[in-house]
C-alpha positions as CSV (number, residue, x, y, z in Angstrom):
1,X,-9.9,-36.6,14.6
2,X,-7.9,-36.1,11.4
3,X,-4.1,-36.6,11.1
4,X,-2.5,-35.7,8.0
5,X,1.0,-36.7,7.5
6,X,2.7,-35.1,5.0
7,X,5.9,-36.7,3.3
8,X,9.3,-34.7,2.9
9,X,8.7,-35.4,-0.8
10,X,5.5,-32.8,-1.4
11,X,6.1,-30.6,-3.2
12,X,5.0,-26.6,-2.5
13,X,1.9,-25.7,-3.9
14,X,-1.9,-25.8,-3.3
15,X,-3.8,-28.7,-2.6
16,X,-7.6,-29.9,-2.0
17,X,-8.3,-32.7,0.0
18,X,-11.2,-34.6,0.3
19,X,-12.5,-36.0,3.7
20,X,-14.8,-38.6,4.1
21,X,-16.7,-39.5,7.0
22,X,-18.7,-43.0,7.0
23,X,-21.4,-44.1,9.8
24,X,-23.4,-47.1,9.9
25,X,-26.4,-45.1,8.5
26,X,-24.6,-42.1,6.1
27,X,-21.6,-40.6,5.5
28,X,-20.7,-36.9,5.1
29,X,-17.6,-35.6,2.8
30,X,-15.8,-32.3,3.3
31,X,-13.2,-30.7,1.0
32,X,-10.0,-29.1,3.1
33,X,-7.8,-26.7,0.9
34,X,-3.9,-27.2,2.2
35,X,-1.3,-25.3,1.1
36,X,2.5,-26.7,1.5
37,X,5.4,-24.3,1.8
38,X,9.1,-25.1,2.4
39,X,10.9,-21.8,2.4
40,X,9.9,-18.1,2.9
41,X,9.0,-16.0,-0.5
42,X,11.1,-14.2,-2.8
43,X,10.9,-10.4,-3.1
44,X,8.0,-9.2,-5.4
45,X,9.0,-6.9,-8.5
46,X,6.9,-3.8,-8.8
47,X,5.4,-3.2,-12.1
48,X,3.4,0.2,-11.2
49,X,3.6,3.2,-10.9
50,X,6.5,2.9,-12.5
51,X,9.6,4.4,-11.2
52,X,10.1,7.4,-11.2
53,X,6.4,8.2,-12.3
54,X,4.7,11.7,-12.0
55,X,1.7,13.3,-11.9
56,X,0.0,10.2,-9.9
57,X,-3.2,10.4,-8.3
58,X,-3.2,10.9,-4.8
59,X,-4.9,7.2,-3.6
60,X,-2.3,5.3,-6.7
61,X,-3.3,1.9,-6.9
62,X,0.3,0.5,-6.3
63,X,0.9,-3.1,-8.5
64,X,3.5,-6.1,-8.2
65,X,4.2,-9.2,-9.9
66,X,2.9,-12.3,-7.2
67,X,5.7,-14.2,-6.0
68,X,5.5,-18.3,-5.4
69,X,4.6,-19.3,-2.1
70,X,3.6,-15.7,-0.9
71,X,0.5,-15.7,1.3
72,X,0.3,-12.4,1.8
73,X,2.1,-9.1,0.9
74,X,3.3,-6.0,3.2
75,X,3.2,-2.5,1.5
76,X,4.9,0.5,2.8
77,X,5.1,4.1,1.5
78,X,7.5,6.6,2.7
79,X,8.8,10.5,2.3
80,X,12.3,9.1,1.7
81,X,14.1,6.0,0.5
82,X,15.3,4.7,3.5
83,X,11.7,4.8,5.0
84,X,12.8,6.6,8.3
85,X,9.2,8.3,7.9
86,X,6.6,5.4,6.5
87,X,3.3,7.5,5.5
88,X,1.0,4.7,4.9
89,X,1.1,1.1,5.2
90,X,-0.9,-2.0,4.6
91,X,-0.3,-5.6,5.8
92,X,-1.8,-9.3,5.3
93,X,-2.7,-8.5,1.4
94,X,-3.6,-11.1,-0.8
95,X,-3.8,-9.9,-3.9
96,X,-0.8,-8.0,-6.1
97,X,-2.2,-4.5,-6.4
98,X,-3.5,-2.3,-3.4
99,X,-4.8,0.9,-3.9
100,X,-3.7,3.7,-1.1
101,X,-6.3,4.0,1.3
102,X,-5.7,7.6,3.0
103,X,-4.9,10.5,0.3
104,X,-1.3,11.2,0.1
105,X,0.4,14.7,0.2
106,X,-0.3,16.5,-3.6
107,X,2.9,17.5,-5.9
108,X,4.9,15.1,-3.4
109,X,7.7,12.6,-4.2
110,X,7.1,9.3,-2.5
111,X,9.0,5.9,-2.3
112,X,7.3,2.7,-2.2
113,X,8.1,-1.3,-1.8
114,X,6.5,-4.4,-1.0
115,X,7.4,-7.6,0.9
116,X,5.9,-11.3,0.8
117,X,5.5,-13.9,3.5
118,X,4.1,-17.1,4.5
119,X,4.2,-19.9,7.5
120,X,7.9,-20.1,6.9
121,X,8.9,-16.6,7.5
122,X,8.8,-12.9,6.1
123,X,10.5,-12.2,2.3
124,X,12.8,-9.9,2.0
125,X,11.8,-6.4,0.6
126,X,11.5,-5.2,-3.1
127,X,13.6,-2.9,-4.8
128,X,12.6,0.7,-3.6
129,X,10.8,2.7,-6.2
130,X,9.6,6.4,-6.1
131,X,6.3,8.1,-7.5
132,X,5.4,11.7,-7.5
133,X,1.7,12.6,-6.8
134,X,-0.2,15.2,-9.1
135,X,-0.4,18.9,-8.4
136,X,-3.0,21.0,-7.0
137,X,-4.2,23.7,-8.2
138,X,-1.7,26.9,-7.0
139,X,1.3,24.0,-5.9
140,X,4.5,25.1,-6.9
141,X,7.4,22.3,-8.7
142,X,8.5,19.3,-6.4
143,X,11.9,20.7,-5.4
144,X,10.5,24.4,-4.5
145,X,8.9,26.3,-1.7
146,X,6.6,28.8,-1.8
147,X,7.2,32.4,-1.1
148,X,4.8,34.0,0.7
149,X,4.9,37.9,-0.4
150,X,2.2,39.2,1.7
151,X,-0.2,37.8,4.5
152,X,-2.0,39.6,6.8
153,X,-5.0,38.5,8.9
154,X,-7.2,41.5,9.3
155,X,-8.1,40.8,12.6
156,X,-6.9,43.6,14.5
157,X,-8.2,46.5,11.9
158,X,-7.7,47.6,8.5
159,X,-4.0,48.9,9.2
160,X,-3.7,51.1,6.5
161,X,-6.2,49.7,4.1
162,X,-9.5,51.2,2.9
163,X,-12.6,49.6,2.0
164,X,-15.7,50.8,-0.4
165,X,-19.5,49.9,0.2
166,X,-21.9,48.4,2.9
167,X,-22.3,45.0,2.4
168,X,-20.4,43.9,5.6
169,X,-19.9,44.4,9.4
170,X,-17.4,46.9,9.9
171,X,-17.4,49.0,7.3
């Protein structure tokens, strides 16, 4: 049985301890890594894509700037800036970059932030920045929606049209 009693005095950070345990005949040491908070984490500061950022791929890899005494990070992306509809999210992240997992809409505009916690509670979340995904081929500009000027499925005839040559059922 260990008991570790720490003082009111340590200060936050990450520590190694070593543990050693004597027999009559041997002993056996064991390194412990401990890590001391004493308030939850500040909010992160995103660094990229950068805001306002267009023609970004549609997996970004999104980057932040690691805060002190975050143990892991919470990343949400969303169709609007009040993130009523989150698209994709990622929790328990240790490092400060995570690239999008599932493919996000093309020619879209997106808004993303980022949170930190540890033992002593959830940060509060970043600033709220946007990104605009790349276009596909035959998207129309962010903003506008496509006419369609014709459709037709075919399925019940020709109506009207004509076809030339035999290389198909039906004709």
């Amino acid at each position: 049985t260990l008991t570790l009693n720490i003082s009111g005095s340590a200060s936050p950070g990450d520590y190694t301890i070593e543990v050693v345990g004597t027999a009559p005949t041997s002993s056996k040491t064991a390194e412990l890594a401990l890590t001391i908070y004493d308030a939850a984490p500040t909010a992160p500061t995103l660094v990229s894509p950068a805001n306002g950022a267009v023609g970004q791929s549609i997996t970004p890899t999104l980057e932040w700037n690691a805060v002190a005494q975050a143990a892991s990070y919470t990343v949400q992306v969303a169709t609007d800036a009040a993130f009523t509809n989150v698209v994709y999210s990622a929790s328990n992240l240790t490092g400060s970059s995570h690239v999008v997992a599932t493919p996000l809409n093309t020619n879209t505009t997106y808004y993303w932030r980022v949170m930190a916690e540890n033992d002593c509670g959830m940060g509060v979340w970043s600033s709220v920045w946007s990104f605009t995904t790349e276009a596909a081929p035959g998207d129309c500009g962010v903003g506008t929606t496509p006419v369609v000027h014709y459709a037709t499925d075919f399925e019940s005839g020709a109506n009207g049209w004509s076809t030339t040559g035999s290389t198909g059922p039906g004709t």
